[in-house]
C-alpha positions in Angstrom: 12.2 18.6 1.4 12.8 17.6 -2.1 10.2 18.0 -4.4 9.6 16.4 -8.2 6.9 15.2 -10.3 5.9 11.3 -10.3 7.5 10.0 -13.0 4.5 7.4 -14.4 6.2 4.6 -16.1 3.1 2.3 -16.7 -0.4 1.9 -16.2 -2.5 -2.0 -15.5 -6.3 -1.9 -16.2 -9.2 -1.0 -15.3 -9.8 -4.5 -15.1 -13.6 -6.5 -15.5 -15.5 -6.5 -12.8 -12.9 -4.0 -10.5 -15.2 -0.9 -9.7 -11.6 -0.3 -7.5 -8.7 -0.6 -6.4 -7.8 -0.2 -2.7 -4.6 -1.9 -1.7 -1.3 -3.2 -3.1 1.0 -5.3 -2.2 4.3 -7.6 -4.4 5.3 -11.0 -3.4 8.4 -11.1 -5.4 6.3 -12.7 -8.6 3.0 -11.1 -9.1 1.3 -7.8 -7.7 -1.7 -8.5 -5.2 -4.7 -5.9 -5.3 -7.5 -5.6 -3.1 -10.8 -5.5 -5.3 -13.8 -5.0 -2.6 -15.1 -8.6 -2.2 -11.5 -10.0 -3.9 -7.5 -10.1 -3.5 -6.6 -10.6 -7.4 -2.7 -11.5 -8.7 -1.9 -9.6 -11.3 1.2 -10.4 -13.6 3.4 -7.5 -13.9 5.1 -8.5 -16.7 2.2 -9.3 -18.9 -0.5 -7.4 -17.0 -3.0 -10.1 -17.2 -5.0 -11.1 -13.7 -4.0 -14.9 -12.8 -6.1 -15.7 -10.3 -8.5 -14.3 -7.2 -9.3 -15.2 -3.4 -12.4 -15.0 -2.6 -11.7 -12.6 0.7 -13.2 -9.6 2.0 -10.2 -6.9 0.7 -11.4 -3.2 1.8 -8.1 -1.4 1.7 -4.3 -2.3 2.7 -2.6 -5.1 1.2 1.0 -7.0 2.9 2.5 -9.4 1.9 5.4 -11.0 4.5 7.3 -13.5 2.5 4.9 -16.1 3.3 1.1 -14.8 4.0 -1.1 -12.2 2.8 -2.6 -9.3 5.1 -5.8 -7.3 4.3 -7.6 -5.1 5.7 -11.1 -5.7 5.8 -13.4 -3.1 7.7 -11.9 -2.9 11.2 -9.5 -6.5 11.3 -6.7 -7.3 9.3 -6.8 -10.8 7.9 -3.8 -13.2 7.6 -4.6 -15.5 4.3 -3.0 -18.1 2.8 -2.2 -17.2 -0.5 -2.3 -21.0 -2.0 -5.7 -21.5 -0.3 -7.4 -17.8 0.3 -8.2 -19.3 3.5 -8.1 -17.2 6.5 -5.6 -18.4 9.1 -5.9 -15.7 12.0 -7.2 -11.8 12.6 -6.5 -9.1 14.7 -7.7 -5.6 15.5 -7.2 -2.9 13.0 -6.0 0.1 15.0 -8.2 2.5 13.3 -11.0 -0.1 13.9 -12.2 0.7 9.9 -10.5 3.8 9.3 -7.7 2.4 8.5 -6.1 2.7 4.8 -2.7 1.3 3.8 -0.6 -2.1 5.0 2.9 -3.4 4.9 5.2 -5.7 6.7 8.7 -4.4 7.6 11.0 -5.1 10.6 8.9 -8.5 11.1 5.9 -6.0 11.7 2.9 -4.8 10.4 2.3 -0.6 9.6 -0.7 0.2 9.0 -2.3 3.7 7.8 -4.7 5.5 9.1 -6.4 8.0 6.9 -8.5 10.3 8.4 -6.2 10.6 11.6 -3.2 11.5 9.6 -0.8 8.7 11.3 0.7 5.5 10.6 1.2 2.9 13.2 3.6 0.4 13.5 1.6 -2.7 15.1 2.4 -6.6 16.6 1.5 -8.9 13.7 0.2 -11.2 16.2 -1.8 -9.1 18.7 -2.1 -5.8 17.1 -0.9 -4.1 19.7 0.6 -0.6 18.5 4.0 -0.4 19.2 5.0 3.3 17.6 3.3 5.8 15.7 4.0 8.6 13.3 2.4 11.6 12.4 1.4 13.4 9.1 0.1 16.5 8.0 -2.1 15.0 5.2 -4.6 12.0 4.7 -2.6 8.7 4.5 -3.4 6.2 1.9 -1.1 3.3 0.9 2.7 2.6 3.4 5.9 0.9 2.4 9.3 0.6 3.0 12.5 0.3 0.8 16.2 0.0 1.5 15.2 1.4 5.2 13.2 4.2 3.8 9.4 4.4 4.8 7.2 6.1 1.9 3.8 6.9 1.8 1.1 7.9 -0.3 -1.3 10.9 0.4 -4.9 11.7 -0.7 -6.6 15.2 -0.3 -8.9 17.1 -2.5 -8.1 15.8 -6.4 -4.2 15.7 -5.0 -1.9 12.8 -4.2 2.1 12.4 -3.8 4.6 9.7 -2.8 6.2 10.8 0.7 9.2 9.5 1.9 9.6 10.7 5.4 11.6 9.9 9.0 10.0 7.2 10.2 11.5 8.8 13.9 10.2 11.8 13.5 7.6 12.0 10.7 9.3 14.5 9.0 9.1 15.2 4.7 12.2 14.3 3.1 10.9 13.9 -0.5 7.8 14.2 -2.1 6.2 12.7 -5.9 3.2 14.4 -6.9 0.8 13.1 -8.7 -1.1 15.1 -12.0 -4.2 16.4 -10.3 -7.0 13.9 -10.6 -4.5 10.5 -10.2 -5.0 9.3 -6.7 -3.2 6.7 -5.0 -4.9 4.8 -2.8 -2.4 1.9 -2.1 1.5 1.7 -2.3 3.5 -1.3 -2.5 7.6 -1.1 -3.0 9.1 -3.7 -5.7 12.5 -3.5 -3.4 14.4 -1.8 -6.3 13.1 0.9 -8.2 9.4 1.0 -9.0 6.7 1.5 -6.5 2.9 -0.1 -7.4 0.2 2.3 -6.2 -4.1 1.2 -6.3 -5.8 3.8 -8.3 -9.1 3.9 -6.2 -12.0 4.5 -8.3 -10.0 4.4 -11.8 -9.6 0.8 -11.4 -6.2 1.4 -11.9 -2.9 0.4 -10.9 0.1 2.9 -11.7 3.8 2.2 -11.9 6.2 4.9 -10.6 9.6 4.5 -10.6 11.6 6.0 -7.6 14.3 8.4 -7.8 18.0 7.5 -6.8 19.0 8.7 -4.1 22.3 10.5 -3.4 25.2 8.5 -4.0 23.1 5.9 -5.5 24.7 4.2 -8.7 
């Protein structure tokens, strides 16, 4: 496994009324946040908040090129992002413990924290179609160029995972200075990952490493 420091490249908030930030999640324009009784668009380029759906937003944030999913106590909402209306539920597989979301493969994966796993479910039924393993608590999920990252939360720890989504196994891991959690993950699709802050109202920038052979 190949280990480095987080390399922190810039920091949104807290923002009024956000006592915190659970999930993340980038529609190609503006960064989505879950905010408790609130998904808000944030502007990363200015860092100013646009605008807010009234929805119930507990945790993991997706976004699949045309709808919004959050997780919201034990269901996962599909929103309209023009409207904030929701459209259709299904099951959480955690049924409420679950923690990060993202769409990938025309699929939803979906954390679960306490359990350690991350399951890759049917967007339509929830059904859980594979799951993978980890040795800590999972927080936020995403995937870039056909990597599957993570973030983990133990203790006053966190890092940025990016593991075998066969197997489960560590390839790399980010770590966080102690006392900056993540609590949500969202890829950009080139080379900065957004992650929630939790209870810092935060949201932090980390830029991702190249990979080998990478120019």
């Amino acid at each position: 496994m190949r280990r480095s420091t987080a390399n922190i490249v810039r920091e949104y908030g807290p923002f009024p009324g956000v006592e915190q930030v659970a999930g993340v999640t980038y529609d190609g324009k503006d960064v989505w946040f879950a905010a408790g009784d609130k998904l808000q668009a944030l502007d990363p380029a200015s860092g100013k908040v646009l605008r807010s759906l009234d929805v119930a937003a507990h945790a993991g944030t997706a976004f699949d090129g045309e709808h919004l999913f959050q997780l919201a106590e034990d269901r996962i909402q599909k929103i309209d992002p023009k409207t904030g209306h929701v459209i259709a539920t299904i099951p959480a597989p955690g049924g409420g413990g679950d923690s990060g979301l993202t769409w990938a493969e025309g699929t939803l994966w979906v954390g679960q924290y306490r359990d350690r796993k991350i399951h890759q479910i049917d967007p339509q039924t929830g059904t859980i179609l594979r799951t993978i393993e980890s040795n800590r608590f999972v927080t936020g999920v995403t995937w870039v160029d056909g990597d599957l990252w993570h973030g983990t939360w133990v203790g006053d720890e966190s890092d940025l995972r990016r593991v075998d989504p066969r197997s489960g196994e560590v390839l790399e891991s980010l770590e966080l200075p102690p006392g900056v959690n993540i609590s949500g993950l969202e890829s950009d699709g080139r080379d900065k990952f957004f992650c929630g802050g939790a209870r810092s109202g935060k949201i932090r920038v980390v830029r991702r490493p190249r990979r080998d052979g990478e120019g």
